[in-house]
C-alpha positions as CSV (number, residue, x, y, z in Angstrom):
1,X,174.4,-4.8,101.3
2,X,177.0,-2.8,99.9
3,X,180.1,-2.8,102.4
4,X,182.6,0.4,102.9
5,X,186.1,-0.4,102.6
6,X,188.4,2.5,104.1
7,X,191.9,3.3,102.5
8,X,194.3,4.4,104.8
9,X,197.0,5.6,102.1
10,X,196.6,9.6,103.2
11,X,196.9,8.8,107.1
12,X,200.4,6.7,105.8
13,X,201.5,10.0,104.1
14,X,200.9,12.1,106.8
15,X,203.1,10.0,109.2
16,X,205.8,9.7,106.2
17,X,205.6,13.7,106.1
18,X,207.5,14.2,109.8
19,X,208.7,10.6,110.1
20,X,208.2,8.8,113.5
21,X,205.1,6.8,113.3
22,X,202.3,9.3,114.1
23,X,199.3,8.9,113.0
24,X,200.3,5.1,114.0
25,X,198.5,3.2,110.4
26,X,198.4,0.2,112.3
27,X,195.9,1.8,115.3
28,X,193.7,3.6,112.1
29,X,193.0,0.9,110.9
30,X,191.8,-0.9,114.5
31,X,189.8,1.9,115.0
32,X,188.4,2.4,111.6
33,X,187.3,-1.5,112.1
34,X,185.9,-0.4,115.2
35,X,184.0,2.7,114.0
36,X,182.1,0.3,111.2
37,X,184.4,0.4,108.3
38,X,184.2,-3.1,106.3
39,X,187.1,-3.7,105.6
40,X,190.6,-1.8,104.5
41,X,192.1,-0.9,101.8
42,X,196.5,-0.2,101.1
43,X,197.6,0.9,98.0
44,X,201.0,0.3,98.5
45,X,203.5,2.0,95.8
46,X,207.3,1.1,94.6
47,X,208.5,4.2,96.3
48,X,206.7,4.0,99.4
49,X,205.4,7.3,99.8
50,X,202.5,6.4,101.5
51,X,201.6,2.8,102.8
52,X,205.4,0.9,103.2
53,X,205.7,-2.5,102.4
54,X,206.2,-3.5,105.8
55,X,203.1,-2.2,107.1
56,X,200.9,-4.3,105.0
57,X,202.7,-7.3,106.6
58,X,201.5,-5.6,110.2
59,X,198.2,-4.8,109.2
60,X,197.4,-8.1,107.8
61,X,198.2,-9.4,111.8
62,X,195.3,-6.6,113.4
63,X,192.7,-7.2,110.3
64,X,189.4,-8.7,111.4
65,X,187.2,-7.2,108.7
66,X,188.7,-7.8,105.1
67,X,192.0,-6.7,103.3
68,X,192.3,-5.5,100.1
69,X,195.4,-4.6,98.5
70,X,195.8,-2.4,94.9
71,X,198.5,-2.3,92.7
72,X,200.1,-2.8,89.8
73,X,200.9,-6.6,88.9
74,X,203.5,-6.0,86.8
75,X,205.5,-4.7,89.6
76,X,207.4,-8.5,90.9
77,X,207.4,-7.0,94.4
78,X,203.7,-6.6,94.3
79,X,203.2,-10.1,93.4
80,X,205.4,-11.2,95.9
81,X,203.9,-9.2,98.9
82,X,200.1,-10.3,98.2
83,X,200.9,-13.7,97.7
84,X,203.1,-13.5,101.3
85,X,200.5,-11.2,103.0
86,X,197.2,-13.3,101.1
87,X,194.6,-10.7,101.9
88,X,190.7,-11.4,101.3
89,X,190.9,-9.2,97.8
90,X,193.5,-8.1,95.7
91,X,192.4,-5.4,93.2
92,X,194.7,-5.5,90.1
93,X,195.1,-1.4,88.9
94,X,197.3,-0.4,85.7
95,X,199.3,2.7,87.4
96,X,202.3,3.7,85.5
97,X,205.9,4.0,87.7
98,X,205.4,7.5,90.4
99,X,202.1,7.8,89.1
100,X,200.5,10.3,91.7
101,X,196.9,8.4,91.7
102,X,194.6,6.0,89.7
103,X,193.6,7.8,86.5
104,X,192.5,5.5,84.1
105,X,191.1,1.1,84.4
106,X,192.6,-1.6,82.5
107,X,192.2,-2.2,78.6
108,X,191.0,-5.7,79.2
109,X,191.1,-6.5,75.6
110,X,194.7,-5.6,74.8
111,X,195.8,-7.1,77.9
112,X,193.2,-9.9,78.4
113,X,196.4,-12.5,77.8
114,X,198.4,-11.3,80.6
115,X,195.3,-10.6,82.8
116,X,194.6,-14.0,82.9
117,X,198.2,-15.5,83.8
118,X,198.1,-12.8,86.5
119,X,194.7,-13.3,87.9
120,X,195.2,-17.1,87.8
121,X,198.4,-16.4,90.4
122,X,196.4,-14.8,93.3
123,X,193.3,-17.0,92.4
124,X,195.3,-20.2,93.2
125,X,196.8,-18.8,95.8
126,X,192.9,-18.5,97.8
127,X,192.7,-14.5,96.8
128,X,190.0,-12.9,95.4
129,X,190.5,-11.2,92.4
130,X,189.2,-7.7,91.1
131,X,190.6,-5.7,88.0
132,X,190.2,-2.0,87.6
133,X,187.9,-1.0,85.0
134,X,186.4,2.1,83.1
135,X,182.6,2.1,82.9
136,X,183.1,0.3,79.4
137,X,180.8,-2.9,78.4
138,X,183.6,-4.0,75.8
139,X,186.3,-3.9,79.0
140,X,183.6,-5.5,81.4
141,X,182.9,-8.4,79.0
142,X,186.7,-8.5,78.2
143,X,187.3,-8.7,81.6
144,X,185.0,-11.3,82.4
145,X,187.1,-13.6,80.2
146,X,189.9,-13.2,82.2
147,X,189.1,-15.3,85.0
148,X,188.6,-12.6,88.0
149,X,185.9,-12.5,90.7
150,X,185.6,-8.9,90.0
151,X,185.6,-5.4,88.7
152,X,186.1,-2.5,90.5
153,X,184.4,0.9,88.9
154,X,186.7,3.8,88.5
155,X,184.3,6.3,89.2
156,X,186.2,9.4,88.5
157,X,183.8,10.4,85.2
158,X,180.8,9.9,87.6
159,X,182.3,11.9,90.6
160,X,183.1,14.8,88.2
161,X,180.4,15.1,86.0
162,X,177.9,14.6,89.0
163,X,177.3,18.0,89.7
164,X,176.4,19.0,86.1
165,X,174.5,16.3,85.2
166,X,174.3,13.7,88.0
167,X,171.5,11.3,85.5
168,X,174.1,11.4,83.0
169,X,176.9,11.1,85.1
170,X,175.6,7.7,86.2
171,X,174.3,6.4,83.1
172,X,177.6,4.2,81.9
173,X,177.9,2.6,85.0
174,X,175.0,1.3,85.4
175,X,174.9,-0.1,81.9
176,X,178.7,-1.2,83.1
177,X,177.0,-2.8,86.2
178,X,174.2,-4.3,84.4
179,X,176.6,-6.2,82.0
180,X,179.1,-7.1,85.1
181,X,176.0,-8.6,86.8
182,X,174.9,-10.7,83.8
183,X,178.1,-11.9,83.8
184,X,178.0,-13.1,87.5
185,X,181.2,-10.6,88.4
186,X,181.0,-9.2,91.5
187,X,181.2,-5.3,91.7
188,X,183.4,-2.7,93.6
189,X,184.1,1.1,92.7
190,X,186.1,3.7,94.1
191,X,188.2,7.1,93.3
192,X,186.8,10.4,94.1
193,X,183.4,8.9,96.1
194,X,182.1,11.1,99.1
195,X,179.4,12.2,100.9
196,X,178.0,14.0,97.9
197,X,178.0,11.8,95.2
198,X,177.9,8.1,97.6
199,X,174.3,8.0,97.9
200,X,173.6,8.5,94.4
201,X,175.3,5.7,93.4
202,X,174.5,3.2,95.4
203,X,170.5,4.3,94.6
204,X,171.4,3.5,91.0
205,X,173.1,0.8,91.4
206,X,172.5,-1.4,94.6
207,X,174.3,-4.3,93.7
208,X,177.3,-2.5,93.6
209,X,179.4,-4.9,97.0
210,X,182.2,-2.7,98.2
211,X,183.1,0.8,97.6
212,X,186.7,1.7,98.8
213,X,186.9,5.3,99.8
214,X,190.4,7.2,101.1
215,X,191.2,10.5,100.2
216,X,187.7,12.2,100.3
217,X,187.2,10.3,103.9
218,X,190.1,11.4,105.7
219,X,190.0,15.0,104.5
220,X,186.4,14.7,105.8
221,X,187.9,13.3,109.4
222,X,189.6,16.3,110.0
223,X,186.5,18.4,110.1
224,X,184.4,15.8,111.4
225,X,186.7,13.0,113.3
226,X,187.3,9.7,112.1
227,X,184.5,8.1,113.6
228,X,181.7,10.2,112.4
229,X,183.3,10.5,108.8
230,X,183.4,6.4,108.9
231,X,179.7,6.7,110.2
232,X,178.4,8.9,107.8
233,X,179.8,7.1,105.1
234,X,177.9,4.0,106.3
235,X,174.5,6.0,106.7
236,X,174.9,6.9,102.6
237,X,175.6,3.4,101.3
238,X,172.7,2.1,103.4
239,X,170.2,4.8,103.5
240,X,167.3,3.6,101.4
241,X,169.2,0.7,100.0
């Protein structure tokens, strides 16, 4: 069953708007466990403009679902925080310095030497590993190689194409997944999912375990409140799975 993992960046940078600590992070994320999320997902950046450093230490306290933390590895800080913090998942992402979000997955070839040091680091340490990845068998196999526990789908392509073509849309990621599952990696996507597209996916491509779902969520809650958003989320990963 695939399992929804919430990112709580955009409720961060709404508090970091006005200062103070409202929306409190640390009480979204209670109640998003409460309201059936699977888990929760920080992206936590070198400027802090959303999730801070210090609330990943606090939410790894109130976490009773699973944590998973992106970012860039080549960042020392990063390291040093996942590795202090040890969440269930660490998801490895290539963003460049004030990058504003995720655009593009790892070249798993050109990198596949330093992929491997770096994934080796959190694996020893009791993490599991993920790497970032565009819906390309080459970078699949490549990463494969590398040592991690899995991939994570950056399903941008497939969220923008979906409503022009939705069968083409999909069709390199599940050629993506098919490879990742005959190479006994374990499967995540995210960036740009919602309650459009979600379904669709996880039709296509069942054995897909954890999507990780922020911005299109929370805009969602605002409309709909967090714990019917979090709900209906649910109802589209498992309906007909």
């Amino acid at each position: 069953m695939t399992k929804l993992s919430v990112n709580i960046n955009k409720l961060a940078t709404l508090r970091n708007s006005r200062g103070g600590n409202n929306p409190d992070i640390i009480k979204a994320a209670i109640d998003a466990q409460n309201f059936g999320a699977d888990g929760i997902t920080v992206h936590p950046r070198p400027d802090e403009r959303h999730i801070r450093y210090e609330d990943v230490r606090q939410l790894k306290k109130i976490i009773t679902t699973e944590f998973n933390i992106e970012g860039n590895p080549q960042e020392q800080k990063f390291i040093d925080l996942v590795l202090e913090v040890k969440p269930e998942q660490v998801t490895l992402v290539p963003d460049a310095l004030n990058q504003v979000t995720s655009n593009h997955g790892w070249d798993t070839i050109l990198n596949k030497n330093y992929l491997i040091k770096t994934v080796s680091i959190f694996k020893e340490a009791g993490i599991r590993t993920s790497v970032f990845v565009d819906p390309v068998e080459e970078m699949i196999k490549s990463a494969a190689e590398t040592g991690t526990d899995r991939i994570e789908l950056y399903t941008e392509a497939y969220a923008t194409n979906y409503h022009q073509n939705k069968e083409s849309a999909i069709q390199s990621y599940i050629k993506a997944a098919t490879v990742a599952k005959q190479l006994n990696l374990g499967i995540n996507a995210g960036h740009d999912l919602d309650l459009t597209n979600l379904n669709y996916l996880i039709k296509n491509i069942s054995w897909i375990d954890e999507v990780s779902i922020g911005h299109a969520l929370i805009c969602d809650a605002i409309y709909l409140g967090f714990q019917n958003a979090i709900q209906l989320y649910k109802r589209q990963i498992t309906f007909n799975q």
